[in-house]
N, C-alpha and C positions, 0 to 999 in steps of 0.2 A: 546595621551593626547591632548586635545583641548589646544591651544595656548594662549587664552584668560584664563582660569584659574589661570593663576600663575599673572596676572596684575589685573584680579579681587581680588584675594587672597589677594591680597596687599596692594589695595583700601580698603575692608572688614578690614583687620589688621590695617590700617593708622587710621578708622574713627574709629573701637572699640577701642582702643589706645588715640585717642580726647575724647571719648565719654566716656568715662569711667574717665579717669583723672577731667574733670569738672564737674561728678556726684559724686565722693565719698563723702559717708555719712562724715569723716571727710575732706576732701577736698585732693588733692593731694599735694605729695612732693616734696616743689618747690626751684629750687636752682636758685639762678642769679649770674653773674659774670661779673665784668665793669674793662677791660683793663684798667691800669695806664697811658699805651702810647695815650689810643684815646682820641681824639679832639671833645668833644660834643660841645662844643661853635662855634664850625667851619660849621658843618656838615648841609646841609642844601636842599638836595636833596636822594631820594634812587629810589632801584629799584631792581630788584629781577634776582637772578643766571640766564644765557641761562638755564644750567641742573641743577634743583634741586633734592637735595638728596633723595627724597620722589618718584620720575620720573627714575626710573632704566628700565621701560621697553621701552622707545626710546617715550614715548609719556605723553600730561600733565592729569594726571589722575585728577579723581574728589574732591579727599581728596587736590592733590595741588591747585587746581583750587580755593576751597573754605577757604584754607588757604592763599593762598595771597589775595582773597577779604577781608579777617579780619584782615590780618596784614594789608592790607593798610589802611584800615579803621580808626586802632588805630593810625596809623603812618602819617598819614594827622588828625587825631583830636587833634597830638602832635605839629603840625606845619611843618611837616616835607611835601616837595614837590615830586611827582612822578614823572618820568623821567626815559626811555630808555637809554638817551645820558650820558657816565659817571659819573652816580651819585654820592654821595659821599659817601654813604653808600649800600652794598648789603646786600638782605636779603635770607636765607636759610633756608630750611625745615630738622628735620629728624625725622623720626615714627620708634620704635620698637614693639614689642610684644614677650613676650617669657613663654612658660608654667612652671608653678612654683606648688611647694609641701609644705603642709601646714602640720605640726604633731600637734595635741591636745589631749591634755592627761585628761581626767575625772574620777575623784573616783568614782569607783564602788563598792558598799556594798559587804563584802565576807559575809555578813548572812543576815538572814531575818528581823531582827529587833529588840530592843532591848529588847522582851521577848525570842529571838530565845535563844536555847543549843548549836550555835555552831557547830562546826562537829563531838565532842565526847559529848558537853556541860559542861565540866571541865574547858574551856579556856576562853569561853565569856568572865568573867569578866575582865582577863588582857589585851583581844583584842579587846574590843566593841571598835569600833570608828575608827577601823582599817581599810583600803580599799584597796584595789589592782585599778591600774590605768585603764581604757581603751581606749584604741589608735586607734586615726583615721585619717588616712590621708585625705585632702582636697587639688584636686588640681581646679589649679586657672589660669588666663592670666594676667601675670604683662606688662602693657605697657608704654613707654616714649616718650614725644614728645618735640623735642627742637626745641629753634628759634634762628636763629643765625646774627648778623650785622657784617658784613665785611667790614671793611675803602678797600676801595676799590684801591685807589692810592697806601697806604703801603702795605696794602696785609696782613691786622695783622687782628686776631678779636677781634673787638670793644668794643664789648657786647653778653652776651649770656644768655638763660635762659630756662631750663629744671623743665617736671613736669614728675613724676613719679607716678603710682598708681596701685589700684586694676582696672580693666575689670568690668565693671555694664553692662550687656548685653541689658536689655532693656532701654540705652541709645540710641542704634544703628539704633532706625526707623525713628529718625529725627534729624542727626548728626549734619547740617547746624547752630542752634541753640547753642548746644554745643562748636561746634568749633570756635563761635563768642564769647562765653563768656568765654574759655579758654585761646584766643588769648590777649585777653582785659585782663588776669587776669595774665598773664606771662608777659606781656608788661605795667604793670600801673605803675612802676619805674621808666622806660628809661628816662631819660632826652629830654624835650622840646626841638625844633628845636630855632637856636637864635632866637632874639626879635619875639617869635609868641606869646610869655607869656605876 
């Protein structure tokens, strides 16, 4: 097995996983969560994990790569300053994808129509309207991607925010785009850095 496979595989799964979340026809399922303990009046520098969660195969793949260009993006249009040297907030990736089974059930006429006889033609009339169901599985790629802020000094998380959806495949020939407006649309809550407002 080529070596590269399994870090492309993951790149492929990271970007259909963005790309799909900021395409669903009704948009994706988005949770956000703001720590009691964190200090957003305080916070006033970030800067991103050495190993993010998105980066398992020892090197920074292209879905990280373009994820922290968009998170920093929003995160300096929020006031917030970039910096290496212990910032005060870290920021964190994580991508899933997992295959999923869809049952749908559709009435299916048991006769031909409402002149038909029926199977003996005695019954029609008590059973016109009647249907038996027919069943079809659909399967599908459900994927999540979250973004995580870590106070960095207590070691707690700060803020966090997860979207959930279906897989839109032909989102994935120009993910860049998507991952900027997914990034902007998980992060439009956060709280401004102080006085930048």
């Amino acid at each position: 097995m080529n070596p590269l496979n399994a870090p492309l595989r993951n790149w492929v799964l990271a970007a259909a996983a963005t790309a799909m979340l900021a395409a669903c026809a009704s948009g994706p399922d988005i949770r956000r969560d703001t720590n009691p303990a964190a200090q957003f009046g305080t916070y006033k520098t970030f800067g991103f994990f050495p190993q993010l969660a998105t980066d398992k195969a020892g090197y920074e793949s292209l879905f990280t790569s373009r994820m922290k260009e968009a998170t920093r993006r929003v995160m300096e249009s929020k006031g917030y300053t970039y910096t290496q040297d212990n910032p005060d907030l870290l920021l964190n990736f994580f991508a899933n994808v997992q295959d999923k089974q869809e049952v749908r059930s559709t009435p299916e006429s048991m006769h031909g129509g409402p002149y038909s006889m029926g199977y003996y033609g005695y019954r029609d009339p008590f059973y016109y309207g009647m249907s038996s169901p027919q069943v079809t599985t659909v399967n599908y790629k459900q994927g999540t991607v979250s973004i995580d802020l870590v106070d960095r000094e207590k070691k707690i998380l700060a803020w966090s925010a997860t979207a959930e959806g279906r897989i839109q495949k032909k989102t994935l020939q120009n993910p860049g785009p998507v991952i900027d407006a997914l990034a902007q649309e998980l992060m439009a809550p956060l709280p401004a850095a102080p006085g930048s407002m």
